[in-house]
N, C-alpha and C positions, 0 to 999 in steps of 0.2 A: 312215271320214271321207270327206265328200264331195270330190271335187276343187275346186269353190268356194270353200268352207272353207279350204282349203289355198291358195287363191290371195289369200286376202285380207288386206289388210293392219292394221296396229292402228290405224288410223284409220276403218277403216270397222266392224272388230269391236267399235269403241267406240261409236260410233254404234246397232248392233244391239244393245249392252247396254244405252243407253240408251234405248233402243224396250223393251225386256225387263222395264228398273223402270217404264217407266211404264202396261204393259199388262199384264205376269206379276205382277208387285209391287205395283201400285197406288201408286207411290210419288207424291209430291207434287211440284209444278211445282219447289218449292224446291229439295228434296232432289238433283233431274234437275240443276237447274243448278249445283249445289254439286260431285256428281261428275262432271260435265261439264267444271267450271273446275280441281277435282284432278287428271283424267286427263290432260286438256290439257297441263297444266303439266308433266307426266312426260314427258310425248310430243316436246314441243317440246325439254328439257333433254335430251334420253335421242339424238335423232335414228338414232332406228332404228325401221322398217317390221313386221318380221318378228316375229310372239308369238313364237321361239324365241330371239328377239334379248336376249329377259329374262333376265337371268343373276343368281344369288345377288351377285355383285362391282358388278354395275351398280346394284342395290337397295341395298346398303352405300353406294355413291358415292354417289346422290341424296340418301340420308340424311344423309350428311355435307351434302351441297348445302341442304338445307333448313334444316341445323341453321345455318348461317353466311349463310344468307339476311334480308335486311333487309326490314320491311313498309314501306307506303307512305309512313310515318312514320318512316323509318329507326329503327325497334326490331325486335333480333331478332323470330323468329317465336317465339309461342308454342306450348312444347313440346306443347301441345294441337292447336293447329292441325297442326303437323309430325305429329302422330296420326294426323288428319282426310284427311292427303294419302295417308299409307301405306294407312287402313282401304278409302279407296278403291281402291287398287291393291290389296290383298289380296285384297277382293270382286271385281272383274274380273277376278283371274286365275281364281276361284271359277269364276268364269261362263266361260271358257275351255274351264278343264276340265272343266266340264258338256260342252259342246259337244265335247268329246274333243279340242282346240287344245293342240297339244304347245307347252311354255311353263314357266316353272317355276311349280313348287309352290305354293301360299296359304301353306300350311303353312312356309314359310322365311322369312315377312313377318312380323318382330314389332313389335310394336309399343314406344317410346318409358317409360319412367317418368316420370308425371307427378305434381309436387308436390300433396296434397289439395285439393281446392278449396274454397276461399273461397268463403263462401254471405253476402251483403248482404241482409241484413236491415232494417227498422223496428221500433222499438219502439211499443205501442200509443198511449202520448201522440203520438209524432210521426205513425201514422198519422192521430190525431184534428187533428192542426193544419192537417194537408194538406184534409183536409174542411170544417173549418172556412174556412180558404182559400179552397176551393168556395162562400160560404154565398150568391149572390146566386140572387135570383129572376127574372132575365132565362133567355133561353132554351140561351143558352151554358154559363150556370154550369149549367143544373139538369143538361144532359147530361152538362158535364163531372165534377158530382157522382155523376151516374150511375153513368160511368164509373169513377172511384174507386173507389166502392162496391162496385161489381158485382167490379171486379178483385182486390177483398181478400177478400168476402164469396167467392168461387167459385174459385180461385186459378186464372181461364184464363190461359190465353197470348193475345198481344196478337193475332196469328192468329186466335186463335177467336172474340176478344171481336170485330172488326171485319166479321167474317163473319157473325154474327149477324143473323137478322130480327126485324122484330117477332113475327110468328105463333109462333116458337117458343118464346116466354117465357110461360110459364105462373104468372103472378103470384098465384093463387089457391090453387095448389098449393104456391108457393115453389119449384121444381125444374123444369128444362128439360135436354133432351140434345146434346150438341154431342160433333162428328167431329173425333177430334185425330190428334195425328199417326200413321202410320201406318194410317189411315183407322178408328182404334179408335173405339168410340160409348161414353160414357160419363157418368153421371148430373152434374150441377153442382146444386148447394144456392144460394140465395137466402136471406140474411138479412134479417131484417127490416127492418132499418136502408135494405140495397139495393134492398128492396121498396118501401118508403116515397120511394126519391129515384126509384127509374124510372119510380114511376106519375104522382109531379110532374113529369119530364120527358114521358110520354106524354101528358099530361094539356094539355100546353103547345105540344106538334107540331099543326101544320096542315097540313102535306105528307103528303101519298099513298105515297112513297116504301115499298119494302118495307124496307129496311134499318132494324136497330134503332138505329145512331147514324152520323147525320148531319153534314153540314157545315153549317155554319150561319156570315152577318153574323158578325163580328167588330167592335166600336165602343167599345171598351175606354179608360178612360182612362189605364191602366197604362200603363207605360213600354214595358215588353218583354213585352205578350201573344205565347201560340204565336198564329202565323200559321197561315189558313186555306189546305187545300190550294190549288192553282190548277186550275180547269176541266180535265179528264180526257174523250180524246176516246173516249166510250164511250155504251151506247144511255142514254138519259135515266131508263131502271128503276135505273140502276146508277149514274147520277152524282152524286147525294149522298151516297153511302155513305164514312165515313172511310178513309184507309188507319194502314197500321200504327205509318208518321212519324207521322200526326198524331196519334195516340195516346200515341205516346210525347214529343211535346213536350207534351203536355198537361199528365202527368203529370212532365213535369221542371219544366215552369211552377209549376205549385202546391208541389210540394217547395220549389222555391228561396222561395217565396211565403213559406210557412210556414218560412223561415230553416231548413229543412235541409242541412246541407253536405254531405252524400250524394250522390254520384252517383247517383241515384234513375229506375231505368225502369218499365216495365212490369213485367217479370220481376220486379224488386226485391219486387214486392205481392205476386206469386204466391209468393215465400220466405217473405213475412210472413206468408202462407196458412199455408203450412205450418209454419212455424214454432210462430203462433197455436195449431194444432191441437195439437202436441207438448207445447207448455209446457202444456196447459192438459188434459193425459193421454189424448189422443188415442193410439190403437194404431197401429203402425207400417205394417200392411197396410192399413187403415182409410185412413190418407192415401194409402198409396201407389194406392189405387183412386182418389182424388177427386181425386189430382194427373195421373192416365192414364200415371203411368211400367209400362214392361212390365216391368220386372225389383225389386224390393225393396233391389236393392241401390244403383239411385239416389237412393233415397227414403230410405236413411240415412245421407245427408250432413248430415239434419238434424238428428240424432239427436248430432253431435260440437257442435253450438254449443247445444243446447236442451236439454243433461239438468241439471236446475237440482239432482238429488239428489246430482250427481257436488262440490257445496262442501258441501253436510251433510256427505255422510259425510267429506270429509276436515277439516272442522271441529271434529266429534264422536271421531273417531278416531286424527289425524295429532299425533303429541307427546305421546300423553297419559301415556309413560313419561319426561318428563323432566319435572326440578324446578326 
């Protein structure tokens, strides 16, 4: 080990991990600053310098610290989040002892039990109400029809659907490729339906812009339309392009519209995605490629709210020895 190494402290070895995901990893801006604001947190609670300073008693302490910790809402933290803070220290110590940085273990860092999760869903009338919602012919509605569309017909993340250009949409084919997380590439389907409302939204643009969806006037007579972002100091190729707020007020817009009492986001569509796929005997790795999860075993969380065969059979089965 170098003498350097040895002289340096866990603020700056934090630093060079985070140089490490974003150039060895290729990890995402988000990601960078999410283990960035984890580490931090342990650093400032911890006040100690020295990676050998990590002790098995100190990682029990914090944990206790986090479990008793209030959010900005004063509600505890979710047991999930309290995951998110340890998976980051777990991985830094990882990357430690890569580096040969005497330190404890990864291996002593366990992580939390967390209750199953809850997956929100729509059912297909309500995704149909939320479109109908959408039905004008101004140039508002038709993108934010669009978007609807494209986000149940594809199941992106609100991430990828904002990032999108036009050039990459392949509306002849039905199918275009987009970079998810992880910098994976992986195929997205177009329905028909989505096919039909994008090309009336292209069909209706007059800007140059490369982005596939737009900021656009707002002159709504509604009460509480989503608001249009505000001017972003950015080069003029890039300044109409949505961000991920706007996206998501969109789609909380049109739910409320359509008298859904759902908390309803983005993500909500992408469940419906998948969901859709399951109920309707989709195979389980089949989605799990077109959702871009890397492991199968994300992708059967869907599988506890969508096996519609699980009340047959106890239907058909359950009592049928009593009289």
């Amino acid at each position: 080990m170098s003498l350097n190494i040895i002289a340096m402290d866990l603020r700056q070895l934090k630093i060079q991990y985070l140089e490490y995901l974003e150039i060895e990893k290729d990890r995402s801006q988000k990601t960078i600053e999410n283990y960035d604001h984890y580490l931090e947190r342990f650093l400032k609670w911890a006040k100690i310098s020295s990676p050998a300073g990590i002790s098995d008693e100190l990682v029990r302490s914090y944990r206790l610290h986090l479990n008793r910790m209030s959010d900005e809402k004063g509600k505890p933290l979710k047991k999930i989040t309290q995951n998110y803070h340890m998976i980051a220290l777990r991985n830094f110590l990882k990357y430690l002892a890569k580096r040969d940085v005497k330190t404890l273990s990864a291996d002593k860092v366990e992580l939390g039990k967390t209750s199953s999760r809850q997956i929100d869903f729509l059912e297909i009338e309500e995704i149909e109400r939320m479109f109908q919602a959408a039905g004008g012919a101004d140039l508002k509605s038709l993108r934010d029809r669009a978007i609807l569309e494209l986000l149940f017909s594809s199941g992106l993340r609100v991430s990828e659907l904002v990032n999108l250009n036009k050039d990459q949409i392949n509306l002849r084919t039905g199918e275009f490729s987009v970079r998810g997380k992880g910098s994976k590439v992986r195929v997205v389907f177009i329905s028909d339906q989505a096919k039909s409302a994008l090309e009336r939204y292209m069909e209706k643009r007059s800007d140059i812009d490369p982005a596939l969806f737009v900021r656009v006037g707002i002159k709504h007579l509604e009460k509480n339309p989503p608001k249009a972002d505000p001017p972003r100091a950015e080069s003029k190729a890039d300044n109409l392009r949505i961000t991920p707020r706007t996206a998501q007020r969109i789609v909380k817009y049109y739910a409320t519209k359509a008298g859904i009492v759902k908390d309803v986001h983005p993500h909500t569509l992408r469940h419906s995605f998948a969901t859709d796929l399951i109920q309707g005997g989709a195979d389980i790795r089949s989605v799990q490629e077109m959702l871009g999860h890397s492991s199968v075993t994300t992708t059967q969380i869907y599988t506890h709210v969508t096996n519609k065969q699980l009340k047959e059979v106890h239907k058909a089965f359950h009592g049928r020895r009593r009289k």
